[in-house]
C-alpha positions as CSV (number, residue, x, y, z in Angstrom):
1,X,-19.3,16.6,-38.3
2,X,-16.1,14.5,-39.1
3,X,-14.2,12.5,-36.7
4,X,-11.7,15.5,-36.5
5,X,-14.0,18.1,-35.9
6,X,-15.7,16.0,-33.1
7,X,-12.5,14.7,-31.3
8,X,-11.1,18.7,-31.5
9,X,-14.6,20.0,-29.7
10,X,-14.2,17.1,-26.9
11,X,-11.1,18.5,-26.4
12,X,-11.6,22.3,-26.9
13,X,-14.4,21.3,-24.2
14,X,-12.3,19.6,-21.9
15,X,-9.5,22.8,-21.9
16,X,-12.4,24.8,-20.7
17,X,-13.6,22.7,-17.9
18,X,-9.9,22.0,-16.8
19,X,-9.5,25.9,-16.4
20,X,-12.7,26.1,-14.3
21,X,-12.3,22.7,-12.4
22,X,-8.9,23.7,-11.2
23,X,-10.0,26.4,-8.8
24,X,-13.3,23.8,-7.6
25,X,-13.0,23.3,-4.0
26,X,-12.2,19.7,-2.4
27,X,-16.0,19.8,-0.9
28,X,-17.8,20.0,-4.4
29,X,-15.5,17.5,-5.7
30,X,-16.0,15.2,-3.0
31,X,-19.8,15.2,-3.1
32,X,-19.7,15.2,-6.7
33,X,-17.9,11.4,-6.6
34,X,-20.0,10.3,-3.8
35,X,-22.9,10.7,-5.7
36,X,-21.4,9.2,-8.8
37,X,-20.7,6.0,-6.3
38,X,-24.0,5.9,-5.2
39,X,-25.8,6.4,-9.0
40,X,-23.6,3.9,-9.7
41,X,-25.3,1.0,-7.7
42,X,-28.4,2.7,-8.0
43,X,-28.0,2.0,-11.9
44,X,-26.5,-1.6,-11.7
45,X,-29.0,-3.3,-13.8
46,X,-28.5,-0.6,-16.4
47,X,-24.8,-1.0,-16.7
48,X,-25.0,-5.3,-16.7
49,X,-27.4,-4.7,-19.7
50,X,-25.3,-2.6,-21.7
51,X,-22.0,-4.5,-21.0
52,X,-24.1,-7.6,-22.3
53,X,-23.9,-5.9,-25.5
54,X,-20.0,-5.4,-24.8
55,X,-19.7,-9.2,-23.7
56,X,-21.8,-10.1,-27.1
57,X,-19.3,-8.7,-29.2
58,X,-16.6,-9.9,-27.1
59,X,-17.6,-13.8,-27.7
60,X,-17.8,-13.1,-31.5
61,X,-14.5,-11.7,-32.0
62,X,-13.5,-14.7,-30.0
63,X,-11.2,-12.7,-27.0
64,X,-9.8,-14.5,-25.1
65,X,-11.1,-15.4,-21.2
66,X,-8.7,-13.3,-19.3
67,X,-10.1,-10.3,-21.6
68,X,-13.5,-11.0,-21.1
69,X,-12.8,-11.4,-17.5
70,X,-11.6,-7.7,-17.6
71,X,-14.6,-6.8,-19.4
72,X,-17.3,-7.9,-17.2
73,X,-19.6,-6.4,-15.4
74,X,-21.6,-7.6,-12.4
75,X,-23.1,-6.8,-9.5
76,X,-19.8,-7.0,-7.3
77,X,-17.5,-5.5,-9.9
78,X,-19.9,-2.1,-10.2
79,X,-20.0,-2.2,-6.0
80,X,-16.1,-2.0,-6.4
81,X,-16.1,0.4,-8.8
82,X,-18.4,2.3,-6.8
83,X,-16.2,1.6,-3.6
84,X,-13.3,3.1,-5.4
85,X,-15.1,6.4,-6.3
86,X,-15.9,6.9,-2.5
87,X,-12.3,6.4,-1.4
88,X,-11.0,8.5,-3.5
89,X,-13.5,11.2,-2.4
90,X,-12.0,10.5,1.0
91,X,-8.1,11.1,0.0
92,X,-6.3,14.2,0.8
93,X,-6.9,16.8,-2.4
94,X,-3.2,17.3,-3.6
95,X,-4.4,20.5,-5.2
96,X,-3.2,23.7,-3.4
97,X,-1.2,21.7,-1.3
98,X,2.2,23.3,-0.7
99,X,5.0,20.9,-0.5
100,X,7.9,23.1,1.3
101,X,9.0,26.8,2.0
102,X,12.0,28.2,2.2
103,X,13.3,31.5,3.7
104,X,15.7,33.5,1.1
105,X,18.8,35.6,2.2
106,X,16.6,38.7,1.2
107,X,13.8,37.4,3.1
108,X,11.7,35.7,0.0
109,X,9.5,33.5,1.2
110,X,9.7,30.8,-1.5
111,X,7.6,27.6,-1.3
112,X,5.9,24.9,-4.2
113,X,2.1,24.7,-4.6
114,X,0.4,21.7,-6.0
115,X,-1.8,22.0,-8.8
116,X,-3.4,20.0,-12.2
117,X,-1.8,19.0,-15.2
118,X,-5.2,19.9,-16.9
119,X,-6.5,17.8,-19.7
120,X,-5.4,14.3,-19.5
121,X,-6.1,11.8,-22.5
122,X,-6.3,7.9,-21.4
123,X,-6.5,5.2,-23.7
124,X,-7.5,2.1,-22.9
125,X,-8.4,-1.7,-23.4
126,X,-11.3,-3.9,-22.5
127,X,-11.3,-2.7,-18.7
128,X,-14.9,-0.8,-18.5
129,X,-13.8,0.2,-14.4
130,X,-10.9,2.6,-16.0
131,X,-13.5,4.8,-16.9
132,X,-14.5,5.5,-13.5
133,X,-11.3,5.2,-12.0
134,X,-9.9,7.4,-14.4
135,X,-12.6,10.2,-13.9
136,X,-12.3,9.7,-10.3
137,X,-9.1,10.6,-10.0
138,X,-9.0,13.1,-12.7
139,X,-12.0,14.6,-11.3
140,X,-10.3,14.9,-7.1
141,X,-7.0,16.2,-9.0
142,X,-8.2,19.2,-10.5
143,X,-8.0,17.8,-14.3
144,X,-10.5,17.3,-16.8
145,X,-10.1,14.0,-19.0
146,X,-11.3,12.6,-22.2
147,X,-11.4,8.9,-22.2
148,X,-10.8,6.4,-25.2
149,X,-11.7,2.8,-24.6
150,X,-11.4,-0.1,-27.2
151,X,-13.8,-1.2,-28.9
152,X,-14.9,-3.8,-27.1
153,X,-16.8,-1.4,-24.5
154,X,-17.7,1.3,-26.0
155,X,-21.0,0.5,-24.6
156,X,-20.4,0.0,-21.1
157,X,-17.8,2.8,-21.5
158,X,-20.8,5.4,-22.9
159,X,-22.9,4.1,-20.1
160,X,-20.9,4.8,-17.2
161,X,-19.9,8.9,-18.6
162,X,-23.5,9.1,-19.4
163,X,-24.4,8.4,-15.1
164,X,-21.1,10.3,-14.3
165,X,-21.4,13.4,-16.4
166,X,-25.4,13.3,-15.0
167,X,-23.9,14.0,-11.7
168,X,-21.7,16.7,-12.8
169,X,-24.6,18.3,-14.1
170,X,-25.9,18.3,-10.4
171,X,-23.2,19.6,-8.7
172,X,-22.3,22.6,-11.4
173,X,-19.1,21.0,-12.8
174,X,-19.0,21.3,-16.7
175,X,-19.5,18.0,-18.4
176,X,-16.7,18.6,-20.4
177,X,-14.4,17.6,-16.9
178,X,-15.5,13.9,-17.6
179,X,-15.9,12.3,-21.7
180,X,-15.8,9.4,-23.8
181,X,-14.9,9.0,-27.0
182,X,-18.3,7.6,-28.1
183,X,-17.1,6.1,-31.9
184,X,-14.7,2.8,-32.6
185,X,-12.9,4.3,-35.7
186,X,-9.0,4.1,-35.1
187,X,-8.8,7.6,-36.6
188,X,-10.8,9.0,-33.0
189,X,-7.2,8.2,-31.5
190,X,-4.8,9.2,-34.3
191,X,-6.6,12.8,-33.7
192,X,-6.8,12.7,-29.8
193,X,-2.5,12.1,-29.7
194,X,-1.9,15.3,-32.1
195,X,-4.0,17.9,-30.3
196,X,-1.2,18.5,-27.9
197,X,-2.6,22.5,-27.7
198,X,-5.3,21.0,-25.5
199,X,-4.4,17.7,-23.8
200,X,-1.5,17.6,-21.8
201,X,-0.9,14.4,-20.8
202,X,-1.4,10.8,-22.9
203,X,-1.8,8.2,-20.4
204,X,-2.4,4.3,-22.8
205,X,-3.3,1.3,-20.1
206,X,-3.6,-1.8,-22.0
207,X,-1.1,-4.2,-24.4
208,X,2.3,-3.6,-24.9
209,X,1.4,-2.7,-28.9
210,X,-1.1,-0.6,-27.9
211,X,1.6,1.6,-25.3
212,X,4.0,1.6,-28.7
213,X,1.5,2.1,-31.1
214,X,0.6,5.3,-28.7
215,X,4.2,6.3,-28.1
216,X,5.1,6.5,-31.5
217,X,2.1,8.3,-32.9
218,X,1.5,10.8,-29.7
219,X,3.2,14.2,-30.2
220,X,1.9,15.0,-26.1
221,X,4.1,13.5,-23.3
222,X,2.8,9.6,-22.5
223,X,3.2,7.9,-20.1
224,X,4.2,4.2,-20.4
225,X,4.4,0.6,-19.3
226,X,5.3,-1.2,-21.7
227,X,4.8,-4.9,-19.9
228,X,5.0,-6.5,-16.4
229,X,7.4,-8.9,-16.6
230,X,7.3,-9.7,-12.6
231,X,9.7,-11.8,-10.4
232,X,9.5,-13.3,-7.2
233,X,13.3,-14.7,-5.4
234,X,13.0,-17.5,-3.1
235,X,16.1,-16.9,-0.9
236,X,17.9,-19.5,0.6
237,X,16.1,-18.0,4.2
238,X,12.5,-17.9,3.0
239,X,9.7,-19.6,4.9
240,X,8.5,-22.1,2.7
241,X,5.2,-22.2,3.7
242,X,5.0,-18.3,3.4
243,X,7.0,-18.8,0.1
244,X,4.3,-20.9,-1.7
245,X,1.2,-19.1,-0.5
246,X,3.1,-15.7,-1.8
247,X,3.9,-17.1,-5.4
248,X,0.6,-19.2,-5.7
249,X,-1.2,-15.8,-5.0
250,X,1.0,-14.1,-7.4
251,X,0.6,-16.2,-10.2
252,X,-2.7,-17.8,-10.3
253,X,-5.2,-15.2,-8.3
254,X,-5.5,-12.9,-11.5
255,X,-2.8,-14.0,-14.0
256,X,-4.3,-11.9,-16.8
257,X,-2.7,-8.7,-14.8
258,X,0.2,-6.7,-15.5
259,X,1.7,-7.2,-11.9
260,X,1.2,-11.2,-11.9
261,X,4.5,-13.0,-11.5
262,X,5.8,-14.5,-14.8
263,X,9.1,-15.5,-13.6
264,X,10.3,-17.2,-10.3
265,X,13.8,-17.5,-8.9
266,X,14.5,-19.8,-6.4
267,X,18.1,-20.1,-4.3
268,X,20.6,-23.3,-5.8
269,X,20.3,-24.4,-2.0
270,X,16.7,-25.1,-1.4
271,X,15.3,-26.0,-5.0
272,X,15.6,-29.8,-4.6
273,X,13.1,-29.0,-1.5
274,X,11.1,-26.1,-2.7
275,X,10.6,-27.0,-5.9
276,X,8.5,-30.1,-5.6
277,X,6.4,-28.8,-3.3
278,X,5.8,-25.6,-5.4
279,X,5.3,-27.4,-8.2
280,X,2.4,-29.5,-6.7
281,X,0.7,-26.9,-5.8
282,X,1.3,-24.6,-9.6
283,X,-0.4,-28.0,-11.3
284,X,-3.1,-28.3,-8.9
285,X,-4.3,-24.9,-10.1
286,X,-3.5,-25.8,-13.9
287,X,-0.2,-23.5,-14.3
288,X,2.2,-24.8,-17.3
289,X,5.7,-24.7,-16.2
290,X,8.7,-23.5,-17.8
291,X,12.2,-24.4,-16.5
292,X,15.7,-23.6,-16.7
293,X,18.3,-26.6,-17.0
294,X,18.6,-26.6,-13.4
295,X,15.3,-26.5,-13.2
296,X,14.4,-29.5,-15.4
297,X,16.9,-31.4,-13.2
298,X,14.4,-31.1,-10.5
299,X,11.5,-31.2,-12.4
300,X,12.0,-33.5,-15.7
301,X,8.4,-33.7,-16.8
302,X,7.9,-29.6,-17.3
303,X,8.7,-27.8,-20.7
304,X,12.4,-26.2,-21.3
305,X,12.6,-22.4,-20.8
306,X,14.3,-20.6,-24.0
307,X,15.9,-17.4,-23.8
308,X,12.4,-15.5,-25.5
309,X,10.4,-17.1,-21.6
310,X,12.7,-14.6,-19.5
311,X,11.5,-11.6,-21.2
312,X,7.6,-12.9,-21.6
313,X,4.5,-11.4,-20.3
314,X,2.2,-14.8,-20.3
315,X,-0.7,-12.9,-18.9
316,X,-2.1,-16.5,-18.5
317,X,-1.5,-19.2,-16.7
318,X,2.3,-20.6,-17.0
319,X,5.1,-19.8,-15.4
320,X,9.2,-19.7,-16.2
321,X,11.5,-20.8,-13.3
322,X,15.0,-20.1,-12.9
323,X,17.0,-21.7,-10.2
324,X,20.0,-18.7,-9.2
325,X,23.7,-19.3,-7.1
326,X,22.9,-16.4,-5.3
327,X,20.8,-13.2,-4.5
328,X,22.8,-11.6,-7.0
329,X,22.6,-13.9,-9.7
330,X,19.0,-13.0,-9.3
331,X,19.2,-9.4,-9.4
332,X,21.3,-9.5,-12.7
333,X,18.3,-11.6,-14.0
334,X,15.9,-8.8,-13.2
335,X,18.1,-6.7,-14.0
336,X,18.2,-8.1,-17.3
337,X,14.8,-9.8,-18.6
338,X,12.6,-7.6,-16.5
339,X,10.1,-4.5,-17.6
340,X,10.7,-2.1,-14.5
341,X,7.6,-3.0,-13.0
342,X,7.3,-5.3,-9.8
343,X,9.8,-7.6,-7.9
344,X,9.1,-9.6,-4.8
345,X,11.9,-11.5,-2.5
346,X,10.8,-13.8,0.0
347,X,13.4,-14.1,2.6
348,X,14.0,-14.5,6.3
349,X,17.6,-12.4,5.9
350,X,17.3,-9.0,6.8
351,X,20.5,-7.9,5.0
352,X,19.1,-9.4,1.8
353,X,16.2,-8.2,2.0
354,X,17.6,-4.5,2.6
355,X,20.1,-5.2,-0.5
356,X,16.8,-6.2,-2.5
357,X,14.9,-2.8,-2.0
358,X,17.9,-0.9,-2.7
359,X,19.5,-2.6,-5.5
360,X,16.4,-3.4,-7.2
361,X,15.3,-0.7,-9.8
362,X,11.9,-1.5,-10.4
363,X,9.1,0.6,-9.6
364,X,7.6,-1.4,-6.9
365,X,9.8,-3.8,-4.5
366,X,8.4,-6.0,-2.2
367,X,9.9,-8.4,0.6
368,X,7.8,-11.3,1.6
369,X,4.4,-9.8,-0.1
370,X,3.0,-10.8,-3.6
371,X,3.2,-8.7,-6.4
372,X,-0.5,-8.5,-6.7
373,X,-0.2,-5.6,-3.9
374,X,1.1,-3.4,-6.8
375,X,-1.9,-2.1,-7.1
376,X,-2.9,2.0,-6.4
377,X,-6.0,0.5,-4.5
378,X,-3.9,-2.0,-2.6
379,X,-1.1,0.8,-1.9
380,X,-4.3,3.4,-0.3
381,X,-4.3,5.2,-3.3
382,X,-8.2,5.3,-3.8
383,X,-7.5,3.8,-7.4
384,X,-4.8,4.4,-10.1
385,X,-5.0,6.0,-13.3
386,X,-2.4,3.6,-14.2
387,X,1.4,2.3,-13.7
388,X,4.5,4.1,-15.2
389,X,7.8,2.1,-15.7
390,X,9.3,5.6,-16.7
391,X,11.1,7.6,-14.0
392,X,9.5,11.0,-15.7
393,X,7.3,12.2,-14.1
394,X,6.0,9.6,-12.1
395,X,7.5,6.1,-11.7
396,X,5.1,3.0,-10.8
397,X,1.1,3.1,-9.6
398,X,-0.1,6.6,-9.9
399,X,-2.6,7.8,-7.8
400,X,-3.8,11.5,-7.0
401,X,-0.6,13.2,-6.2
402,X,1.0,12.0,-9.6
403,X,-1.6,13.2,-11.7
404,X,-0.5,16.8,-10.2
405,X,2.6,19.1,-10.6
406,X,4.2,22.2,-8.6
407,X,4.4,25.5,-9.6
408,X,6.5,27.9,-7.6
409,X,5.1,30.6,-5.0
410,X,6.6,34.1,-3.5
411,X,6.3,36.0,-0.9
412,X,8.0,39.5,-1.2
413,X,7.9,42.7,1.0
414,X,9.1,44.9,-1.6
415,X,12.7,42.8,-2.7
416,X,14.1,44.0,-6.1
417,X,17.1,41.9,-7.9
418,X,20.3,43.7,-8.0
């Protein structure tokens, strides 16, 4: 069987467990990801040995730590993994919710219903846990999904569908709700993004090329971030203390992640104070420093920011400051240099921080939190299948509810049009 003969029966196989898994009830679907959770853990030492083969390949194509960090698996990771599955088996099902009614003139009864998208097509990078995030919440919201990871895991990929499809066998779900992609070749995906009479949805979570390289092949609706280019502002109000725990957390807890902070503004009034300090503490933890000329005033020692450091996603450790007149100076810089992803102001002003959530047109705004909490897990959305920087049709981390649409229902007593 060729590689387009097998990637059109995954997905032939996938429509027909969509049409069936729409109408499951919440209770199946809920014991179905229960179990997964618990196979999960049960099958631990299973999963470490075949991402060993992952992790293998991984050091001979040389990638880079922050990618075999994403990579891993270990005993903790698959508990959160397995974590995740059982929280989102304890969300709300969004399918068959209705979301309003309305009473007509002629006495319609008009409302909106929740229900799937149907088959939804992720592609992925080096992140093993998207697999059962993905199904997870593919599986609570009614859709069937076929998975594409790089090559990097296919192994740890193949593992975890193998354990997740077993249980869908137990509960009477078809397997086809739940696959992977199990070959490498580049042409797997040039098939997947033209088969738009079966998938309905491209959803790429990785690089920015990959996102474009997806875009501009796909001919289903995708939906993108391209990068996280994230700011904190230091107002001229912020608790400093607060201040420098929020942006160490930001920068250096995971910096290989798309809602790190890569740039941070800080208020013309309180650099010569912050600045120092914050400094201190960024080398301590091994963060290279970028600066503006204001900046480099303060700080002489750290490398000059050029225009190309506003618009980077380091995904490492290092770090571009600006030092900004005013709130909106900063705002205009977001405005500007950022991706539409995550913003954070730290501030003691309740009028600025008020203008900040409103004026800001990024998918996730924060006041005096880190931009790590843009997260679907971190925001109670069980997990997320990943996080759009489009406003169409879902804008930021996209849990349960945005991986489901309306259609519209009527309630007549005999009404004709006239």
């Amino acid at each position: 069987m060729s590689i387009k003969e097998k990637i059109t029966e995954i997905a032939k196989n996938a429509r027909s467990a969509a049409n069936i898994l729409a109408s499951i009830s919440s209770d199946v679907k809920n014991r179905a990801l229960l179990q997964m959770a618990k196979l999960l853990v049960g099958q631990t030492d299973y999963l470490i040995s075949e991402n060993a083969k992952d992790l293998d390949y991984a050091g001979q194509k040389g990638l880079s730590m922050p990618l075999i960090d994403r990579l891993t698996l270990n005993e903790a990771t698959i508990k959160g993994i397995a974590d995740g599955l059982s929280e989102v088996a304890a969300l709300p099902d969004p399918v068959g919710k209705v979301t309003s009614m309305w009473r007509r003139p002629n006495n319609l009864l008009v409302g909106r219903m929740r229900i799937p998208l149907g088959v939804i097509g992720i592609v992925y990078e080096s992140r093993p846990n998207i697999t059962a995030d993905a199904a997870a919440l593919c599986l609570k919201s009614g859709n069937a999904v076929i998975l594409r990871g790089g090559s990097e895991a296919i192994n740890s990929n193949v593992a975890i569908a193998k354990l997740l499809q077993q249980v869908l066998r137990d509960v009477g779900i078809p397997s086809g709700a739940i696959q992977v992609i199990p070959v490498t070749d580049r042409e797997a995906v040039d098939v997947m993004l033209k088969l738009e009479d079966y998938i309905d949805l491209i959803i790429p979570r990785g690089g920015e090329e990959l996102i474009r390289a997806v875009v501009d092949q796909s001919k289903i609706p995708v939906i993108k971030h391209y990068k996280g280019v994230c700011h904190i502002f230091v107002d001229v109000n912020a608790d400093f203390d607060m201040a420098v725990k929020i942006c160490m957390n930001a920068k250096t807890q995971r910096p290989g992640v798309c809602n790190a902070m890569e740039t941070l503004l800080v208020h013309k009034d309180i650099a010569e104070r912050f600045l120092p300090v914050m400094a201190g503490e960024f080398r301590k933890a091994g963060v290279v420093l970028k600066g503006c000329e204001k900046t480099r005033a303060i700080l002489p020692d750290i490398e000059e920011a050029i225009e190309n450091d506003w618009y980077e996603e380091y995904l490492d450790l290092v770090l571009a400051i600006r030092v900004v007149e005013s709130i909106d100076e900063a705002m205009t810089h977001i405005e500007k240099y950022g991706s539409l992803h995550t913003e954070s102001i730290i501030t003691g002003d309740y009028s600025n921080s008020q203008r900040f959530l409103n004026e800001v047109n990024s998918s996730t705004v924060l006041v005096n939190a880190s931009t790590r909490f843009s997260d679907g897990f971190e925001l109670g959305l069980g997990a997320e299948i990943g996080i759009s920087t489009t406003k169409l049709h879902a804008f930021g981390p996209m849990g349960l509810e945005e991986l489901t649409t309306t259609k519209f229902i009527i309630y007549g007593d005999g009404q004709l049009r006239t």
